[in-house]
C-alpha angles and dihedrals in degrees: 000000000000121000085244090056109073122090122279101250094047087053089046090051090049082048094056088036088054088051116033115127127208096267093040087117091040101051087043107046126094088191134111111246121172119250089017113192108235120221124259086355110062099010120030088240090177102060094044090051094051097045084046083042091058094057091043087052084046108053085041097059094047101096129329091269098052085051098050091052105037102034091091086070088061094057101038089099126013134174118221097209105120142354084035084161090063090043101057086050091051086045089056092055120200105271110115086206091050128074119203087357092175100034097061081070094054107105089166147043132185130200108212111230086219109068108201110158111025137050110269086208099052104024097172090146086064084053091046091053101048090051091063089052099071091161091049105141100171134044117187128183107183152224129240106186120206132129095223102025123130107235124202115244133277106267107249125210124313108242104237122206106241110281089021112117127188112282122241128240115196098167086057093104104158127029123191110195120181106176119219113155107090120063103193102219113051098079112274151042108241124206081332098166109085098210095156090065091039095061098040088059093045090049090045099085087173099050105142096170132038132182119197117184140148121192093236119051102191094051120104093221091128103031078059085056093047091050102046108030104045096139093061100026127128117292106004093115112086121292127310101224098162092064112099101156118051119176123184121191117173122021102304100130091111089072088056101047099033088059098038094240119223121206109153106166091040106137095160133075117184105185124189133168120011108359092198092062087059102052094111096062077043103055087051105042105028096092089060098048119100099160109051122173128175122215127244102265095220091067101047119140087258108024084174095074124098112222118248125275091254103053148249095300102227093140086057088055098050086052090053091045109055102145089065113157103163121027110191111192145156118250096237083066090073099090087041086059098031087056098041102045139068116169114358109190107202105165093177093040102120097146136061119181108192105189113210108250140157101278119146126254087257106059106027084088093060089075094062086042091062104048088048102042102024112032131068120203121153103174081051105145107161147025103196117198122208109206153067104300092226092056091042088051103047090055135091096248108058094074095048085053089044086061088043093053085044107044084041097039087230122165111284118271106277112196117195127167109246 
């Protein structure tokens, strides 16, 4: 049988198997996964999706019948940085009986951090966009981390004609925001209050996952949110019910207490940067909080930044988050909780994630040391181990968790790459 052949949807899943590039699933997916890579942080998102972009360009300009199948893949996931003009037109297609033809295919939408063709303080063009995406799953804004970088400004309210009111998206069901638009030190606060991202949460009814971060954590760039724009602040629309997995990086915990936040169906805790500065969320969300991960320090928003004389504040976290059931951590986080805990009490805990990371033969075994000296966990199944096995089993670590699965008759250590 000819290649052409075949029925549309086979060739369109040779065509995604032909391009796929190594972050498809992670660009995609709305999901929580431990020890998620975080784009254009962790991962450089934007060189993998235009490599995979220039396949997809390629497969789709061989002959008419090869572009009506396989032009979805060009629109799955689209960056809204320049010739935004061009881009909403794309996004229209060019069917009569069809409204917004390319744009059902869009999952994902990215907001550039460098604004070069529309007004950041009135980014009606971004709101433009969005509306043409009605299946848009994911909204990321990223972040571009770099000590010294130059970051492009928070988007500021869309200007609405009178009797016009802030569109809805129910098929938005994660949004990733990393905030760089204000740098604390050189005066002034400019364009400080993020409206644009308030009002897409609060106009997202079926948001399961929500990132909040801001590149310097000791700076007061939300608590001045929280304090002069009340009225439109975050949360203070009525409960989110549909959120599940929250994750804080930076110092951001003021636009949750000021505006008493209510989540009442979160299960999941992400927590980066300086987790004492983030007892208050803590303190009101903990008892609800069954999944709980702790970022990797060294990636932190301001790795500059020299943690507080107190601590990192893990123990206070454990105290605020008694119904555990899953604890996802890196493995460099095992002196921090060997030092700052004495005897941590878990009695849903059943599952430990450790993630691989460059800790020193010294300290890697502190992890194990913790969870055998410190912390107490009857209902305990599984250690799970992210990572390559060689690499697990080479380290200092490994052994001291081998006595704990034993002494304990766990499940035996099961090691998979994240």
């Amino acid at each position: 049988m000819h290649f052409n052949e075949l029925p549309a949807e086979i060739r369109l899943t040779i065509f995604r198997q032909a391009t796929l590039k190594v972050s498809q699933y992670e660009d995609t997916s709305v999901d929580y996964r431990p020890f998620e890579a975080v784009a254009l942080r962790d991962r450089d998102w934007s060189s993998s999706a235009q490599r995979a972009l220039d396949v997809k360009m390629a497969v789709v300009l061989v002959c008419k019948e090869w572009k009506r199948i396989a032009t979805e893949m060009l629109y799955e996931c689209i960056r809204i940085q320049h010739g935004t003009e061009a881009l909403l037109t794309a996004l229209e297609g060019h069917l009569q009986d069809a409204l917004f033809d390319n744009g059902r295919w869009v999952r994902r939408v990215e907001i550039s951090e460098k604004v070069l063709d529309f007004d950041p303080f009135n980014p009606q063009m971004v709101l433009r966009v969005l509306e043409r995406c009605p299946l848009v799953e994911t909204v990321v804004r990223p972040c571009l981390y770099s000590a010294f970088s130059e970051l492009g400004p928070t988007l500021g309210k869309v200007r609405l004609e009178p009797g016009q009111v802030f569109p809805s998206f129910p098929s938005i069901k994660r949004i990733d925001w990393w905030s760089p638009g204000v740098t604390p030190g050189r005066g002034t606060y400019w364009n400080s209050n993020p409206e644009f991202f308030v009002e897409l949460v609060a106009h997202a009814p079926n948001l399961q996952y929500l990132t909040l971060s801001h590149r310097n954590q000791h700076s007061d760039y939300w608590s001045i949110i929280s304090l002069h724009r009340t009225q439109n602040n975050l949360f203070v629309y009525p409960p989110y019910k549909s959120i599940t997995t929250l994750r804080i990086e930076g110092k951001v915990e003021n636009a949750f207490i000021l505006a008493n936040a209510v989540l009442p169906n979160l299960k999941r805790l992400v927590l980066g940067g300086l987790y004492a500065q983030k007892q208050s969320i803590i303190k009101t969300l903990g008892h609800l909080v069954r999944h709980l991960e702790f970022l990797d320090f060294g990636v932190q928003p301001d790795a500059f930044s020299p943690p507080p004389m107190s601590g990192f504040g893990t123990g206070h976290v454990f105290q605020s988050c008694p119904n555990l059931e899953e604890f996802c951590a890196p493995l460099s986080l095992g002196t921090t909780l060997l030092q700052e805990n004495t005897n941590v009490v878990l009695h849903n805990l059943r599952c430990i994630r450790i993630k691989m990371d460059s800790s020193t033969l010294f300290t890697s075994p502190d992890f194990g040391y913790f969870i055998r000296d410190k912390l107490t966990s009857p209902e305990l199944e599984r250690i799970c181990l992210c990572g390559k096995p060689e690499a697990w089993k080479e380290n200092a670590c490994y052994k001291v968790l081998e006595e704990i699965v034993a002494q304990r008759n766990l499940a035996p250590l099961e090691c998979y790459s994240a």
